[in-house]
FITI-503564 format. One line per 2 residues: number of its first residue (from 1); their letters; for each residue x, y, z of N, C-alpha, C. Coordinates in steps of 0.2 Angstrom, whole numbers. Layout:
N
NUM	a	X Y Z X Y Z X Y Z  ... $
END
This chain:
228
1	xx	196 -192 -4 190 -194 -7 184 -195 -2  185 -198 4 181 -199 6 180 -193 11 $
3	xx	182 -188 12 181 -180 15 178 -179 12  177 -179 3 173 -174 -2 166 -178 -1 $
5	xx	166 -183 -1 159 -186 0 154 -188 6  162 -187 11 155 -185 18 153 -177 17 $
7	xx	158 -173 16 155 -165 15 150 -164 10  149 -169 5 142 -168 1 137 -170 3 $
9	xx	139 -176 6 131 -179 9 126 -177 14  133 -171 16 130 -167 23 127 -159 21 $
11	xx	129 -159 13 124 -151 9 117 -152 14  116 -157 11 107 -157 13 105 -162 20 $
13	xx	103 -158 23 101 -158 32 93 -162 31  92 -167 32 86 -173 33 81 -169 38 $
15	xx	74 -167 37 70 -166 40 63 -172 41  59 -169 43 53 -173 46 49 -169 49 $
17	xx	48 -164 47 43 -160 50 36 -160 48  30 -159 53 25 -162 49 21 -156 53 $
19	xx	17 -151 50 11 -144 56 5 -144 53  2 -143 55 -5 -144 53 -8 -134 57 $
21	xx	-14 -133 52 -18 -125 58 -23 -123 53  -23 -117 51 -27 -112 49 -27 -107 48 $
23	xx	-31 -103 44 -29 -97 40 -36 -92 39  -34 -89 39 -38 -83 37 -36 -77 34 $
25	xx	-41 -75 30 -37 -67 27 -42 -64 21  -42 -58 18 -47 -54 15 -42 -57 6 $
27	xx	-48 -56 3 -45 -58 -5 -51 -50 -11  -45 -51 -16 -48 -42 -19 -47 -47 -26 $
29	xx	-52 -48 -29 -52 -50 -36 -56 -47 -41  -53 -47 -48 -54 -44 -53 -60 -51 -57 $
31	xx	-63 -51 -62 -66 -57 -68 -61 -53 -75  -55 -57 -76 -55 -54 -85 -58 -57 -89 $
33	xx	-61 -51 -93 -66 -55 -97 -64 -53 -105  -67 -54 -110 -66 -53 -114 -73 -56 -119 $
35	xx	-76 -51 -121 -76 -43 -121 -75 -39 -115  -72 -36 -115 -70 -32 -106 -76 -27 -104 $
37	xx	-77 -30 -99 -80 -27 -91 -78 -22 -88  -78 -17 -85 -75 -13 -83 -77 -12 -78 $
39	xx	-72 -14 -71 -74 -15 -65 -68 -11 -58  -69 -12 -55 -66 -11 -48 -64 -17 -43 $
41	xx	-61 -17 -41 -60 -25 -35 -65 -27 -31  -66 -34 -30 -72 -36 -28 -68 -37 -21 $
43	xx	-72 -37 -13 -69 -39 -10 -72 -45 -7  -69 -51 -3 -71 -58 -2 -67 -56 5 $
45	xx	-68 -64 8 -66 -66 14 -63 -74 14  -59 -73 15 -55 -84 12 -51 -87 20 $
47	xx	-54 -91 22 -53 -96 28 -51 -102 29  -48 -107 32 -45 -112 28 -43 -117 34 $
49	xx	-40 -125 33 -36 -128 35 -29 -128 30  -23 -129 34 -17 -130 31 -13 -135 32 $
51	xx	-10 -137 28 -7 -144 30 2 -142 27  8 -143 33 14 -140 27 18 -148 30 $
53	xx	24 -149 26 26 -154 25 33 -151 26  41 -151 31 46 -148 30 50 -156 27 $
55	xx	53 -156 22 57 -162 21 65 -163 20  69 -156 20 75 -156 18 79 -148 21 $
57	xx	84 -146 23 87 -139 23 90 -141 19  93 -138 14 99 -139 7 101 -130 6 $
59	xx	107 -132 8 112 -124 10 107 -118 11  105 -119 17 101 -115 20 94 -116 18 $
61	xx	91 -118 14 87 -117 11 81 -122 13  75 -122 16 71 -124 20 64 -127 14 $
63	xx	65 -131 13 60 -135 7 55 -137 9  50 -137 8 41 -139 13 39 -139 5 $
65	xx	33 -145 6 29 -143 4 20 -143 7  17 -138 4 13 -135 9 4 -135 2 $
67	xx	0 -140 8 -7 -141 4 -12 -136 8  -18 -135 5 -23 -131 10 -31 -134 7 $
69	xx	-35 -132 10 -44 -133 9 -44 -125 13  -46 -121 7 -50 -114 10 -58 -114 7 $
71	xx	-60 -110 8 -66 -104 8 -66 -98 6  -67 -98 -1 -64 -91 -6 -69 -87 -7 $
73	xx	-71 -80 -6 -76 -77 -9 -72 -72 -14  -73 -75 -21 -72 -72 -28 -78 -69 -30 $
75	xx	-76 -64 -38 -82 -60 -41 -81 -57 -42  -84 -52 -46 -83 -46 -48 -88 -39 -47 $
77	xx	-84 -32 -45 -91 -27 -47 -89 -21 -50  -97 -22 -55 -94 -17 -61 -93 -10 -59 $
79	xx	-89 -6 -64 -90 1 -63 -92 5 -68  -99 6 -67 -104 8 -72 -103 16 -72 $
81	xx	-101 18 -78 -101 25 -78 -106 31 -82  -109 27 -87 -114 26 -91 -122 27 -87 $
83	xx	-121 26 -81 -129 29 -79 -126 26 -70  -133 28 -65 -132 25 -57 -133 19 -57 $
85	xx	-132 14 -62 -132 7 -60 -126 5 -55  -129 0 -52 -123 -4 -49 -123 -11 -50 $
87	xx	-118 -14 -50 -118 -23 -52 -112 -24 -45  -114 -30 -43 -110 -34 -41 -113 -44 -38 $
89	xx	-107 -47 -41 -105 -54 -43 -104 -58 -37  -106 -59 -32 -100 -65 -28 -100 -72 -28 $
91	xx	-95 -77 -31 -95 -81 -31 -90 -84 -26  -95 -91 -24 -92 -95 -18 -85 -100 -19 $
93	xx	-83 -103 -18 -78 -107 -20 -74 -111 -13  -73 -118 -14 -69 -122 -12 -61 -122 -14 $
95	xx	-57 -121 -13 -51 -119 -16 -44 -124 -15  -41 -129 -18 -36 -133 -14 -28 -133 -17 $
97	xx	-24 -127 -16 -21 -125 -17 -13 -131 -16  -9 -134 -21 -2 -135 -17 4 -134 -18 $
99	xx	6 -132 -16 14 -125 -14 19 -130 -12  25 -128 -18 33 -129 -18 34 -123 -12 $
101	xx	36 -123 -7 38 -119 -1 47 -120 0  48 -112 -3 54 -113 1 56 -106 5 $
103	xx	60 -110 10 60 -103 16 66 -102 16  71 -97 22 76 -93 22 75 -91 29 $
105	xx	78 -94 35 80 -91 42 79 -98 46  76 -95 53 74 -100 57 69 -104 56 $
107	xx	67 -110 61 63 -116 57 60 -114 64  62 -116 70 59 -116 76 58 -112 82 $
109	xx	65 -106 81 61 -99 85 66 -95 82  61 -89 82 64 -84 77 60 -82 71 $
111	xx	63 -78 65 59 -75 59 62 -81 54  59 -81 49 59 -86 42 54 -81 36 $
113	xx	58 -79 30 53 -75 27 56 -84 21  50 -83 14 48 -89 11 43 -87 7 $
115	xx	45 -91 -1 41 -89 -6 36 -96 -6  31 -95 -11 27 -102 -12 23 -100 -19 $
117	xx	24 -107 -23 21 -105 -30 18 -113 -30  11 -116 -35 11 -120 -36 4 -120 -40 $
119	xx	2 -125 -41 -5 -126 -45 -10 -126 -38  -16 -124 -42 -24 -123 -38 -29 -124 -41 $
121	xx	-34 -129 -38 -39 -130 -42 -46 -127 -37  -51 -126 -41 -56 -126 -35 -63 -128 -38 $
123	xx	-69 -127 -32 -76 -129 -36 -78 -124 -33  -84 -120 -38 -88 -118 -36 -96 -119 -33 $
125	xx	-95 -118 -27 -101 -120 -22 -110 -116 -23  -109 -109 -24 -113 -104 -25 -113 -100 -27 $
127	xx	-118 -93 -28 -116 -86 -32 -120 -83 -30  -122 -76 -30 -126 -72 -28 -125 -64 -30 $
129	xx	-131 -61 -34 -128 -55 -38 -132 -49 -33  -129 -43 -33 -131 -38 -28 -130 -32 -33 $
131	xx	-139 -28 -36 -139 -24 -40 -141 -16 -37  -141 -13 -41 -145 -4 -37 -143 -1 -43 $
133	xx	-149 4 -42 -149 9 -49 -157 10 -51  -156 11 -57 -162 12 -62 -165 2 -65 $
135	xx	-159 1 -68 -159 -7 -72 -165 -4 -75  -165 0 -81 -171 1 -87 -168 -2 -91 $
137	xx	-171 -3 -98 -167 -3 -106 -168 2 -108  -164 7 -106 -163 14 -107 -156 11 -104 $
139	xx	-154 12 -99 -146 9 -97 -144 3 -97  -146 0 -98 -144 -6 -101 -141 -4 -107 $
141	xx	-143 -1 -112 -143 1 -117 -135 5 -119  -134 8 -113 -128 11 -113 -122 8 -110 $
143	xx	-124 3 -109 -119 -1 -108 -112 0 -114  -105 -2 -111 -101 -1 -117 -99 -7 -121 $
145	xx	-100 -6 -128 -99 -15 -131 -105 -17 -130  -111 -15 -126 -119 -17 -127 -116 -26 -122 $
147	xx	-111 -25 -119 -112 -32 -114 -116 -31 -107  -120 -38 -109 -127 -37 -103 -126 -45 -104 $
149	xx	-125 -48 -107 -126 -57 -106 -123 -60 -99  -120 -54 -97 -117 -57 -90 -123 -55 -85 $
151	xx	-127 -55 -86 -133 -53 -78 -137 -60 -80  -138 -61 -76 -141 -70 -72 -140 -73 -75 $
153	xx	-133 -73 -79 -132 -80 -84 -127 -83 -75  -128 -88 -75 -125 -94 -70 -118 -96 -72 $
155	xx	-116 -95 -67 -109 -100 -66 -108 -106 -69  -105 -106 -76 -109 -111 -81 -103 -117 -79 $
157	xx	-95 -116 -79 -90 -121 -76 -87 -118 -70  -92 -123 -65 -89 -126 -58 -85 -127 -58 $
159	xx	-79 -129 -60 -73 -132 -58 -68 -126 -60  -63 -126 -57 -59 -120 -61 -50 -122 -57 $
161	xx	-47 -119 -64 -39 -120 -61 -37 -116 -63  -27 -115 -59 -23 -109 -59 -19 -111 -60 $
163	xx	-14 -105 -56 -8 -104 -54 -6 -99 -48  -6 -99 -41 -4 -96 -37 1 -95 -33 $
165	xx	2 -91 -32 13 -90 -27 12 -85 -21  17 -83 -18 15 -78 -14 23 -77 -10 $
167	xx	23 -74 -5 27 -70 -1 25 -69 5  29 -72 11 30 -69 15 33 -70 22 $
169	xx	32 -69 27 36 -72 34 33 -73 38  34 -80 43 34 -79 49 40 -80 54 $
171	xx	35 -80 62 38 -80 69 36 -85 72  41 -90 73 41 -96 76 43 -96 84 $
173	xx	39 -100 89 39 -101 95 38 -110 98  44 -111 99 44 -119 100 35 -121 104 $
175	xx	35 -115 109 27 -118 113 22 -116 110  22 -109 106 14 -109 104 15 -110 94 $
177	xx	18 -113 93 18 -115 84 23 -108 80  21 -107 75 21 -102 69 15 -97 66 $
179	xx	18 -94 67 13 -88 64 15 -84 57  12 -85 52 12 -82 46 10 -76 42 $
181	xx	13 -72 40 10 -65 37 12 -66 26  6 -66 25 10 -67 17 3 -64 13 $
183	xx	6 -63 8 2 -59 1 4 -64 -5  0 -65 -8 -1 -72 -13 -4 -68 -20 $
185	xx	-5 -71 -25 -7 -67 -31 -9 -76 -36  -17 -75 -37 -20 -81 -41 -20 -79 -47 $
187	xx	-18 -81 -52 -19 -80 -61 -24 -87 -63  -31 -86 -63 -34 -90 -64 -32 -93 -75 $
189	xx	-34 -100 -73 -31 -102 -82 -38 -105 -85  -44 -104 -81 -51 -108 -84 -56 -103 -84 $
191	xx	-61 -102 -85 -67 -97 -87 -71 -100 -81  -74 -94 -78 -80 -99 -76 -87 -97 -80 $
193	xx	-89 -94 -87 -93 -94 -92 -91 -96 -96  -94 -100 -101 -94 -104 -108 -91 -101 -112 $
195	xx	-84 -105 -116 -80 -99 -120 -78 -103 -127  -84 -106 -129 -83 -107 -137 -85 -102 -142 $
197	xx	-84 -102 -148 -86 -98 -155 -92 -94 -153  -96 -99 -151 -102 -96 -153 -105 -94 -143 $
199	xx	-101 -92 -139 -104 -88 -132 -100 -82 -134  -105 -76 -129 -103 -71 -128 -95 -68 -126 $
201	xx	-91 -73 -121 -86 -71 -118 -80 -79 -121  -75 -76 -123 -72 -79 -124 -66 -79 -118 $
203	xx	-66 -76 -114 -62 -77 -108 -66 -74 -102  -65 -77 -96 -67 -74 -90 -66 -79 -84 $
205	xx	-59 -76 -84 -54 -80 -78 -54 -75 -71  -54 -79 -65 -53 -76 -60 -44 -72 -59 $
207	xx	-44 -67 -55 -37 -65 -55 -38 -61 -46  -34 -66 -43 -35 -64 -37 -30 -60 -32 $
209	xx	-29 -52 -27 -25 -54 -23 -26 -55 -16  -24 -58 -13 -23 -62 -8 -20 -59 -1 $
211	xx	-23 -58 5 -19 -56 9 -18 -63 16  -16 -66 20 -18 -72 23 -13 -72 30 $
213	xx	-17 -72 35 -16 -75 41 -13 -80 43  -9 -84 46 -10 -93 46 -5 -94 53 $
215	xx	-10 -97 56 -6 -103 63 -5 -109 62  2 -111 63 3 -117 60 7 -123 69 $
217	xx	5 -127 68 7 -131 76 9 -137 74  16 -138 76 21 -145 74 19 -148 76 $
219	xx	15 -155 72 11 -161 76 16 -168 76  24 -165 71 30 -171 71 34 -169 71 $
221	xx	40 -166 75 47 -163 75 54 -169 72  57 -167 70 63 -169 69 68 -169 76 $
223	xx	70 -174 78 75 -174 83 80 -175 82  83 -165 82 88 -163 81 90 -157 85 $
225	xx	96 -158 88 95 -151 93 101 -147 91  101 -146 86 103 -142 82 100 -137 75 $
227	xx	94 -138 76 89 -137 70 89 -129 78  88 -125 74 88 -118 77 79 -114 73 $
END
């Protein structure tokens, strides 16, 4: 009996790992709106601090959980087929994403690939619309569905939340940190226009994908020399 329960106590390996760094990477987002817009991928730029927490290995399996503060450029740009018009949307945002992290390989040198899914909230900072074409009411007019309520109507709810996850791997080097490669996917769950009875769009959620950089630098190790 007492074999069976030191072997269990010892399933899960006690960590302390604390890293702190940065990120960078290009973001390609859609607005789903309804009444539907028809668009093409907006392209942005997202930058960031990252905070990861590692607290447990459990049969292999490498548990963190992982906070951030980026710099999101979301939006949208339509694709007018109806005349030379062109539209595009970008919206700024603060983004603070926090992630169930769990990994699979080495922790301190070597490869580790690792999934992360969690809630996201963010505030919107600014906006800025970039047009070309004719812009008559003669094309306007041809618009399909006749939706035009979206041109200099504002960023009406600041605040927005989700759902985000992602994929990917790094390569750990005990002297210069970890280095991250991963592709992520945002399903916004809030509108950032007014979505009662009586407005235009009854949905128009951000939908993002995500591609991101990240160096991450052990600022608390676990002392253990067998942590590989």
């Amino acid at each position: 009996m007492f074999a069976i329960l030191t072997a269990t106590a010892q399933v899960g390996e006690y960590r302390k790992d604390l890293a702190v760094g940065f990120s960078g990477g290009y973001v390609l987002n859609k607005v789903s709106f309804n009444p539907t817009i028809l668009q093409s991928f907006h392209g942005g730029c997202t930058f960031g601090a990252t905070l990861r927490y590692t607290c447990e290995k459990y049969f292999g399996i490498i548990c963190a959980i992982q906070t951030e503060l980026n710099f999101t450029q979301l939006g949208w740009k339509e694709k007018i087929e109806t005349s030379s018009d062109t539209y595009e949307r970008t919206v700024n945002y603060f983004h603070i994403p926090a992630f169930a992290r769990i990994g699979f390989g080495r922790e301190r040198k070597g490869v580790q690939g690792y999934v992360l899914i969690g809630p996201q909230i963010g505030f919107c900072i600014g906006d800025s619309e970039t047009r070309g074409g004719e812009w008559s009411e003669e094309t306007l007019d041809k618009r399909p569905n006749h939706v035009v309520e979206q041109y200099d109507l504002p960023i009406q709810k600041k605040f927005e939340y989700g759902i985000c996850g992602g994929l990917g791997f790094e390569v750990s080097n005990p002297k210069v940190g970890h280095f991250q490669i991963e592709g992520r996917y945002y399903y916004g769950l809030s509108s950032i226009f007014n979505d009662s009875k009586a407005d235009r769009f009854s949905r128009s959620a951000n939908g993002a994908i995500i591609a991101k950089v990240t160096w991450l630098y052990d600022v608390i190790k676990t002392k253990n020399p067998k942590i590989r």
